[in-house]
C-alpha positions in Angstrom: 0.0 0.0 0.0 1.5 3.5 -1.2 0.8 5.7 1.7 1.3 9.4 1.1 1.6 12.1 4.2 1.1 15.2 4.4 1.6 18.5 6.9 -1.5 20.9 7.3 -3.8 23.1 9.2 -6.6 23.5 7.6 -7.3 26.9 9.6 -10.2 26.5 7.6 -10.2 23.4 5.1 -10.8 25.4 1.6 -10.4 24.5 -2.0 -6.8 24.8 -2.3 -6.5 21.8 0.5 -8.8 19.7 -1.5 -7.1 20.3 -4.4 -3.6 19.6 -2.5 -5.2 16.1 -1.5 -6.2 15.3 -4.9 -3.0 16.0 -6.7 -0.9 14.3 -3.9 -3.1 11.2 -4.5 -1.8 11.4 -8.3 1.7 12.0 -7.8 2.3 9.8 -5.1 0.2 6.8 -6.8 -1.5 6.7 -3.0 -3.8 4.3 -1.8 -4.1 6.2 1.9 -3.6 9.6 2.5 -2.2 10.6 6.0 -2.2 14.2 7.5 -0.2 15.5 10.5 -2.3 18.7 11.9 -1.2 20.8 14.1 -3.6 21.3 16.8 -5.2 24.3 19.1 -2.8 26.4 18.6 -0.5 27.0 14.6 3.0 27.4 13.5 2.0 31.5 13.6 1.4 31.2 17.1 -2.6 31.9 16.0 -5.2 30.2 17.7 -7.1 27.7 15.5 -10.4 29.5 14.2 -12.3 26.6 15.1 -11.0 23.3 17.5 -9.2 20.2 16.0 -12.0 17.8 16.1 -14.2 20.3 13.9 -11.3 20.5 11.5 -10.8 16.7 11.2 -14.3 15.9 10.5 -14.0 18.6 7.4 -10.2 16.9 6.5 -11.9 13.1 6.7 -15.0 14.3 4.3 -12.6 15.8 1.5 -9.9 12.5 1.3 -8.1 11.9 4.3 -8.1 8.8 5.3 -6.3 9.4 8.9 -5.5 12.6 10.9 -3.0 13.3 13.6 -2.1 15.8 15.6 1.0 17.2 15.6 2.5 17.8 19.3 1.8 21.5 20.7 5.5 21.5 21.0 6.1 21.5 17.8 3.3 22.7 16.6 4.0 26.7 17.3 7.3 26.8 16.1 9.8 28.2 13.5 9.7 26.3 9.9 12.8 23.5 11.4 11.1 22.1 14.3 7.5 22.4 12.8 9.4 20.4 10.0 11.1 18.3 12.8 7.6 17.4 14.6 5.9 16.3 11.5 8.0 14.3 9.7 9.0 12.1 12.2 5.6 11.6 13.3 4.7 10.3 9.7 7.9 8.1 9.5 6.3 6.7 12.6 3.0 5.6 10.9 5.2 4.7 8.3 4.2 7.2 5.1 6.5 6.3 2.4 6.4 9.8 1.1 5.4 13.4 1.3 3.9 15.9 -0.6 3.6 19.5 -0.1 2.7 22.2 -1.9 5.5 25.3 -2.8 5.7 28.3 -4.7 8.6 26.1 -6.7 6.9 23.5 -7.9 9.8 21.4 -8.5 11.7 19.3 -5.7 14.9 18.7 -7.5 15.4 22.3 -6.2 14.5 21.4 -3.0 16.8 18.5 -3.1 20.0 20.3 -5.1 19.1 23.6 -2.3 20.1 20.9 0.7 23.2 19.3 -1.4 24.1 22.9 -1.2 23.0 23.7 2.1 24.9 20.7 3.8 28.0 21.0 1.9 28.1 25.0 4.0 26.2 24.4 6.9 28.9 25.3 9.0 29.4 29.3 7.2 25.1 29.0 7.1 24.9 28.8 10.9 27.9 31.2 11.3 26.6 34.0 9.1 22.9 33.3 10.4 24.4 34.2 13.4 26.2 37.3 12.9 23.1 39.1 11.2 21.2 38.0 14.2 23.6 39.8 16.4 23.1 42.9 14.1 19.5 42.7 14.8 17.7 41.6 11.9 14.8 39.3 12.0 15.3 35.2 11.2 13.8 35.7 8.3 15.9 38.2 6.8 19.1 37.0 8.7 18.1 33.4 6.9 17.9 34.9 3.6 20.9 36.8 3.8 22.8 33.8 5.2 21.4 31.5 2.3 22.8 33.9 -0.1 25.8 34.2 1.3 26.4 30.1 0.6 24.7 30.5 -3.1 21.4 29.9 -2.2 20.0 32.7 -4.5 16.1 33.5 -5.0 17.4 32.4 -9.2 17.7 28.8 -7.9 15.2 28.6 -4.7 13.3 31.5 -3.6 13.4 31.2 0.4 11.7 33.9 1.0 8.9 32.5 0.3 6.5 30.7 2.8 5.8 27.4 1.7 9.3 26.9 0.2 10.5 27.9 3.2 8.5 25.0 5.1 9.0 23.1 2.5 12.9 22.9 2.4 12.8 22.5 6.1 10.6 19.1 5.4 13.3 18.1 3.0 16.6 19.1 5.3 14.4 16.9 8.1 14.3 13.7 5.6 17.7 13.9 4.0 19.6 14.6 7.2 18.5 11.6 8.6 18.0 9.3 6.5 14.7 8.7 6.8 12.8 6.5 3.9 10.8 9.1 3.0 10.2 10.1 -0.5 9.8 14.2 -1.0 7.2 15.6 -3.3 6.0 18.7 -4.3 3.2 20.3 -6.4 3.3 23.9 -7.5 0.7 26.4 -5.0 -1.9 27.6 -7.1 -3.9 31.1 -7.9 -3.5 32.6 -4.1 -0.3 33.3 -1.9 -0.5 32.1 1.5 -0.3 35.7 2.5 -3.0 37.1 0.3 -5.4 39.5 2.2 -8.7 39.8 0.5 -10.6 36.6 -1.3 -9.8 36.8 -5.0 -11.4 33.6 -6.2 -12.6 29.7 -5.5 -9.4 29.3 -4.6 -8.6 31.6 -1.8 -5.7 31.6 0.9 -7.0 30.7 4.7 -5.7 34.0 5.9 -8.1 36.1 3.3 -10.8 33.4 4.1 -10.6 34.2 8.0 -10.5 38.0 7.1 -13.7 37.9 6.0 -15.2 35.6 8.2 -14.2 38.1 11.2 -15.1 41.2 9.2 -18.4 40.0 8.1 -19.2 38.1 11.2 -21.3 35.4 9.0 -20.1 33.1 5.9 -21.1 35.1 3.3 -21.5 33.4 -0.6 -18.4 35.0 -1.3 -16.8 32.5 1.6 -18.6 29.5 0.1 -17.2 29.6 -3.0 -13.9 29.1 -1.3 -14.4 25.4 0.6 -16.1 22.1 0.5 -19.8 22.0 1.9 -18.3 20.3 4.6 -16.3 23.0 6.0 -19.2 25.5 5.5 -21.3 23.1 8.3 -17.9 22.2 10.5 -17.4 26.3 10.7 -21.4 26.8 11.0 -21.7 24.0 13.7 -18.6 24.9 15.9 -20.3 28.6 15.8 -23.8 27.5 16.8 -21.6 25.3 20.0 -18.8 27.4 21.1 -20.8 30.5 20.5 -17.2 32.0 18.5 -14.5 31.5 15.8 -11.1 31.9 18.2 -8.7 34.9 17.1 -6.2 36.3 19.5 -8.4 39.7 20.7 -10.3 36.4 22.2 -7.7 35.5 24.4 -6.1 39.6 25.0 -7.9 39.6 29.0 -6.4 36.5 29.7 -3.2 36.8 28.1 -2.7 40.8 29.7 -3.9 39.2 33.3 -1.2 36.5 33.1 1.5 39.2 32.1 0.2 41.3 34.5 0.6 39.2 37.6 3.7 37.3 36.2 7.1 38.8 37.8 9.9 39.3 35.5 11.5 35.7 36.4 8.6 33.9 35.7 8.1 35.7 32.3 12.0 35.3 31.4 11.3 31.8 32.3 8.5 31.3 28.9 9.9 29.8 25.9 11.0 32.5 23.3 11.4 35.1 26.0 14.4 36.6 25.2 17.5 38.9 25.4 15.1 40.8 27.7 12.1 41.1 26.2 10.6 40.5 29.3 11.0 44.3 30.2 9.2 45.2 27.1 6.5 42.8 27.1 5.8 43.9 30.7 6.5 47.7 30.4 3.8 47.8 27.3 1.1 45.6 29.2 0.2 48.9 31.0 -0.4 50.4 28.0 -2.5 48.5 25.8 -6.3 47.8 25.4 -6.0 45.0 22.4 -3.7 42.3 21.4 -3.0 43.9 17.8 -2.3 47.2 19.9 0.0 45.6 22.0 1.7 43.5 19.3 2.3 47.0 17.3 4.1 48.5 20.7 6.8 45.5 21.2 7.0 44.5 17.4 10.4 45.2 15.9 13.1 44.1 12.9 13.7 41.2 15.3 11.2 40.8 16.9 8.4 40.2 14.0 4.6 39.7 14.1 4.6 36.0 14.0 7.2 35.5 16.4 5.5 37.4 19.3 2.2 35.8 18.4 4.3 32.4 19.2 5.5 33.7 22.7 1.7 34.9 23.5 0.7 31.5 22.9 3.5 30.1 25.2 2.4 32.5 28.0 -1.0 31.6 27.5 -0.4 28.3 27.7 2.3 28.8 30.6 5.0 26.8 28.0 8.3 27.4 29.7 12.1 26.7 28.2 12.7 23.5 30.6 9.1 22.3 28.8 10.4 22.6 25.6 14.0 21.4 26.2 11.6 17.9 26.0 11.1 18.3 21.9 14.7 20.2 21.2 16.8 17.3 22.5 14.3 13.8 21.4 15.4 12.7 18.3 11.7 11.9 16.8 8.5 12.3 18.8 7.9 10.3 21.7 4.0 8.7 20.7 1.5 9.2 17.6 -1.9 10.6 18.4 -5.1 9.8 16.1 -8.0 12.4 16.1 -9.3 10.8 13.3 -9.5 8.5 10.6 -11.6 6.5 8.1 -12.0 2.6 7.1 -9.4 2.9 4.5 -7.1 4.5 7.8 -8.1 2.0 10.1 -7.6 -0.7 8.1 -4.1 0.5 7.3 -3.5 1.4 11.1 -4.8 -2.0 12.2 -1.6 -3.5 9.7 0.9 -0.6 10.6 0.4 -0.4 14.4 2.3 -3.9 15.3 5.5 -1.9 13.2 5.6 1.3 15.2 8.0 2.5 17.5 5.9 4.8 19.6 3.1 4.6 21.4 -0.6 5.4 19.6 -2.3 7.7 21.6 -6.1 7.6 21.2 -6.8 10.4 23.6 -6.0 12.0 26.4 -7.3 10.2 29.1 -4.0 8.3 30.1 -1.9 11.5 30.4 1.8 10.2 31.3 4.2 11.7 28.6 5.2 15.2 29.4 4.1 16.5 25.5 0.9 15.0 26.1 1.2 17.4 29.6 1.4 20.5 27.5 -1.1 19.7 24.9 -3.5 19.6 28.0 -3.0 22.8 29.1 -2.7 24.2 25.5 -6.4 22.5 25.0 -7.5 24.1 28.2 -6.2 27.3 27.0 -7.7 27.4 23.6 -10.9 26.1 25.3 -10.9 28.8 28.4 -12.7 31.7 26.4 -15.7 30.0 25.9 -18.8 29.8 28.8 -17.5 27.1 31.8 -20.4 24.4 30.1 -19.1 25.0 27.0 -15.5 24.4 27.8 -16.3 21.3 30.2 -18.3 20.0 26.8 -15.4 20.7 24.3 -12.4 19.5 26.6 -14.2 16.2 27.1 -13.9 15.2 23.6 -10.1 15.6 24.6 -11.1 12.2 26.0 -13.2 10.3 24.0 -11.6 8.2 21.4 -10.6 9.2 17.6 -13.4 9.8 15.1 -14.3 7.4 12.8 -15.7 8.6 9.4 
């Protein structure tokens, strides 16, 4: 059985997901299609606009055959340990490749880019450094330092997103060795960044736009996704009583800063070279996250990288938590949210082969990741009404769903 994987969101499933599952499906001559997802919380340190269980129901209806979750730990990163999280949690399930969509299209470029990459690694890292020191952001220290080793935007353009994340998934296989095939198809009509909907195939960040504007999914919005994503987003509405964006979470997250001392904030993951000062001297200020984000934001400090520290104050993630998923070689267990017969019949074969433990849910909490996707659930959870939450955090519990 060929067994394709593949690293999403889905913050919402839209037409340019279900497109990415059907072309994967060709390319990779797959019989099951496996997605890694990261969970409450995203890679841009955003909260999820609606929960993962929602999210998997809409993934299973358009052709996945089994989602997982990838750890919280991982999950709101930088592009090398998101990559780090979720390939090795599909070797574990045992995906004989990966496809992902890039602006390039083409993954011998991916593939010459790491030739080039780990031949000067060493003046990479070095030069990475140095324009760190001078106080650019990573992004723009990265580019820099890939020029500097001949990784020009003529051969592989990484400044752009998804072949940023993409070259990340392919430095994760070929570095160690993993028998994982890389594939790539080429992003089509929107950029992941695009703003405003422009078509039926429209980025999630233009899709969520509008959604928050117009408070309602308008026919504009519907255009843009499956009919099963229209009724997961209607239904999690109708039940939570909200789509999650950070203003959501700006009382809780201003308390916590509030009432933490400077230790205790130096002590959150990402909280560095004293940014603790700033984070605390502007909480005094401010009467909305984007407000407060504007007042600490700099070259360095960038939008989606404070977004990522909110998210690990919220969810009280310290720098001894995450030493956990920095020094493991792979991830310590695979959780299912969900997964259809095709999945479960594969997972029924593939389960006797794995070396990690398959988590069905939460109930037997002993692994320390498992710990901190807990409390990054209750986080996500903790704006809603207290029956609400109780309701939503149970399903934390109950075990994957079966499509």
């Amino acid at each position: 059985m060929e067994v394709c994987g593949l690293i999403v969101e889905y913050n919402p499933f839209h037409n340019g997901h279900l497109y990415h599952i059907q072309e994967a499906k060709k390319v990779a001559k797959a019989d099951c299609i496996i997605a890694v997802m990261s969970g409450s919380f995203l890679q841009r340190g955003e909260p999820a606009i609606i929960d993962k269980f929602h999210r998997t129901n809409a993934a299973l209806s358009a052709g996945i055959d089994i989602v997982l979750e990838l750890p919280y730990p991982y999950a709101v990163q930088s592009s090398d340990m998101f990559a780090k999280g979720s390939v090795h949690t599909l070797n574990e399930i045992g995906v004989s490749s990966i496809c992902f969509g890039s602006e390039s299209g083409d993954i011998s470029r991916f593939t010459k880019s790491y030739e080039t990459y780990n031949k000067h690694e060493t003046t990479f890292k070095e030069t990475l450094k140095s324009y760190l020191n001078q106080g650019l952001s990573f992004p723009e220290a990265s580019r820099k330092a890939y020029e500097k080793i001949g990784l020009t935007t003529t051969n592989m353009d990484l400044s752009k997103p998804n072949n940023i994340l993409g070259f990340s998934y392919v430095k994760t296989i070929l570095a160690n060795d993993l028998p994982i095939e890389p594939l790539t198809i080429t992003r089509t009509q929107s950029s992941y960044h695009d703003q405003t909907i422009t078509g039926a195939i429209a980025s999630a960040t233009s899709i969520r736009n509008q959604l928050f504007t117009d408070h309602a999914i308008s026919s504009e919005i519907k255009d843009t996704m499956p009919a099963e994503t229209l009724n997961q987003l209607q239904l999690y509405k109708h039940e939570a009583t909200t789509w999650h964006k950070w203003e959501c979470y700006f009382h809780l997250v201003h308390y916590r800063v509030l009432t933490m001392s400077l230790n205790e904030l130096a002590g959150i993951h990402g909280v560095d070279e004293g940014l603790e000062y700033r984070i605390k001297r502007t909480a005094n200020d401010v009467i909305s996250f984007e407000e407060w984000i504007e007042k600490i934001k700099t070259k360095r400090y960038t939008w989606t990288r404070l977004q990522r520290i909110f998210a690990h104050i919220l969810t009280n993630t310290t720098k001894a938590d995450m030493e956990v998923a920095k020094s493991s070689s792979s991830v310590p267990y695979v959780r299912i949210l969900g997964m259809t017969e095709i999945g479960q019949t594969y997972l029924n074969r593939q389960k006797k082969n794995m070396m990690v433990p398959l988590v069905a849910n939460l109930s037997r909490n002993t692994d320390p990741m498992l710990s901190m996707e807990e409390k990054a659930s209750r986080a996500y959870y903790s704006i809603l009404p207290a029956k609400k939450k109780r309701d939503f955090h149970k399903q934390e519990l109950q075990p994957p769903i079966l499509k």
